[in-house]
C-alpha positions, -999 to 999 in steps of 0.1 A, spaced: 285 -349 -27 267 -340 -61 283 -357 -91 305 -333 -112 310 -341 -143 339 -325 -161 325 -297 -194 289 -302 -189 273 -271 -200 242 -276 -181 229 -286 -147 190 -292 -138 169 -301 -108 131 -306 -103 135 -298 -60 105 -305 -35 115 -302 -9 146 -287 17 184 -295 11 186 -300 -26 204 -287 -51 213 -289 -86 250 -311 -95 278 -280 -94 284 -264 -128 320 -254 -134 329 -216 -149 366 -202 -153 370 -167 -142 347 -141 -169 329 -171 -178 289 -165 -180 259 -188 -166 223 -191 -169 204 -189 -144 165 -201 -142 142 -205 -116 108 -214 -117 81 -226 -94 90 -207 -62 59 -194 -40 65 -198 -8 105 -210 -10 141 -193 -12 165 -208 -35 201 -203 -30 227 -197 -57 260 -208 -44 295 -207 -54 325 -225 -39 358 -211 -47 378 -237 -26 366 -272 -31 349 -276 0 323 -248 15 296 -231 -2 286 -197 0 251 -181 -11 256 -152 -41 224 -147 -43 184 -157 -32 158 -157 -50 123 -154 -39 106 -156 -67 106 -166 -102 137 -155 -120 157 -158 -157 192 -137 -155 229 -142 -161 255 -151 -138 293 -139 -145 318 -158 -120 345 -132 -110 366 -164 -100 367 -198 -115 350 -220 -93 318 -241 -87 279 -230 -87 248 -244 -81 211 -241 -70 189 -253 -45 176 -251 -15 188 -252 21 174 -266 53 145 -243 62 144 -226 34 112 -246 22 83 -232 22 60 -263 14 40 -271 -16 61 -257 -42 78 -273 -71 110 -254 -82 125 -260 -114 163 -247 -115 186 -249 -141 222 -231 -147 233 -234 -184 270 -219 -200 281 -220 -233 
C-alpha cells in the first residue's frame, strides 16, 4: 500500500512504467484537487478514488496531457497512475494532485 500521510496537500510521481501511482491524497466531501498530467504519448493514466478504504475505482483517464480541477462529491481517497497494460512504452508521465 502507498504511504498516506495525514494533511498533506500534495502528492507527486515521476511513473515509467505500468502499475504506479501517486501516494493517495485525502479530500472531505466539496473539497477541490488539482490535477496535472504531463508526459503521456502513448499511455492512459487513471484518476482513482476510493470511497471505502479498500478498492479503487477509475473517475477519469486521461490520454493526453491535461491541467483541470477535481471536486470529490464524497470524502475519500485519490490518486494517479497507471494500471497494468495501460503503458504504452517510452513515456515519462509526471502526475501531481495538489488541494489547498
Amino acid at each position: 500500500m502507498s504511504n498516506y500521510v495525514k494533511g498533506r496537500k500534495s502528492v507527486s510521481a515521476v511513473i515509467t512504467g505500468q502499475d504506479a501511482f501517486t501516494d493517495p491524497l485525502f479530500l472531505h466531501s466539496g473539497e477541490q484537487a488539482s490535477v496535472s498530467v504531463s508526459g503521456v504519448a502513448s499511455s492512459k493514466v487513471a484518476l482513482q478514488r476510493r470511497l471505502d478504504g479498500t478498492n479503487w475505482r477509475d473517475v477519469k483517464v486521461y490520454e493526453a496531457p491535461a491541467e483541470e480541477t477535481y471536486v470529490a462529491d464524497e470524502r475519500g481517497h485519490i490518486r494517479l497512475g497507471v494500471k497494468t497494460g495501460d503503458y504504452g512504452g517510452g513515456d515519462t508521465i509526471a502526475v501531481r494532485l495538489g488541494k489547498g
